[in-house]
C-alpha positions in Angstrom: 0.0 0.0 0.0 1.2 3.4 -0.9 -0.7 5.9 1.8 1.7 4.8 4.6 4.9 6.3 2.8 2.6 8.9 1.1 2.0 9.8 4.5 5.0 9.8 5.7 6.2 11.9 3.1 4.0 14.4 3.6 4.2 14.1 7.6 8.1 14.7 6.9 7.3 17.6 4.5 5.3 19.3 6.6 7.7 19.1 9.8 10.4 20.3 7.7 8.2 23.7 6.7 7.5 23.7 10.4 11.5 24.1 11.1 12.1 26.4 8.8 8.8 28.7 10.0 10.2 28.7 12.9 13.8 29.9 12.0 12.5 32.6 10.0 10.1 33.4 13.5 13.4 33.8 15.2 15.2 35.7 12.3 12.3 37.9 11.3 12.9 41.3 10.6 9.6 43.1 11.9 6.4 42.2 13.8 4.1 41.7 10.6 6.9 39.1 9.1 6.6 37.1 13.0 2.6 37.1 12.5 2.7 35.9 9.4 5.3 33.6 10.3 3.1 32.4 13.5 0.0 32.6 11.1 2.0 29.9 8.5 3.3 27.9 11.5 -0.4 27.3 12.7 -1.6 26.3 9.5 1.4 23.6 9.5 1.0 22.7 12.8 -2.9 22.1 11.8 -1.9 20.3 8.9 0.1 18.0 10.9 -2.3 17.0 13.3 -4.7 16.0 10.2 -2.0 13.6 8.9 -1.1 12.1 12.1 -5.6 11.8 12.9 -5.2 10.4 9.1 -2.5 7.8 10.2 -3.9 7.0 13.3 -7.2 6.2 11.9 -9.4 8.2 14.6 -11.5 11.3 14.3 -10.3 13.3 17.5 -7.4 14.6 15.5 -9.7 16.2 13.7 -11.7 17.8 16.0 -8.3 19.3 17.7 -7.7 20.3 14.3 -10.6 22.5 14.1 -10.3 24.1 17.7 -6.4 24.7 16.9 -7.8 26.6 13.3 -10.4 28.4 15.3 -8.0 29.5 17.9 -4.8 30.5 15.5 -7.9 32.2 13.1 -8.9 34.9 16.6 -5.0 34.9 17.7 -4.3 36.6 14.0 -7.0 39.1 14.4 -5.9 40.2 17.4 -2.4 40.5 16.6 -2.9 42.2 13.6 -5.5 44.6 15.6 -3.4 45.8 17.9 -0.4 46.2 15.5 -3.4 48.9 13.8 -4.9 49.9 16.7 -2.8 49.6 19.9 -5.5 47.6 22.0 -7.2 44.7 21.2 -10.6 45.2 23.9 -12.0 49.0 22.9 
């Protein structure tokens, strides 16, 4: 069967983006590059925990999945509201 090594392979790509997100987090330059950069890291880190739900053959990855999206979703709002605004609670 080819999904375990496709698996894998993408579990390994993934990890590696993951890395290098984060050495650009600790190289960035200004604040907007490290939200994006934390922005991109979640999205890996959510892509992750779908391959690892896919390889372990349970749903509950999933589900962590979506609460991890939903929370990485607000934590970019407010980031990017208080770079704008200065507060985040008017």
């Amino acid at each position: 069967m080819i999904l375990p090594h496709a698996l894998f392979f993408a579990l390994a790509c993934f990890a590696l983006a993951f890395v290098l997100n984060l050495i650009r987090l600790l190289t960035a330059p200004t604040v907007t590059d490290r939200i994006l950069t934390l922005d991109t890291m979640t999205v890996n880190a959510i892509a992750l925990v779908v391959l690892y739900g896919i390889w372990a053959g349970t749903g509950l990855y999933l589900e962590a999945a979506v609460l991890l999206a939903l929370t990485g979703f607000v934590g970019t709002v407010a980031y990017a509201k208080f770079l704008l605004r200065g507060s985040i609670i008017e």
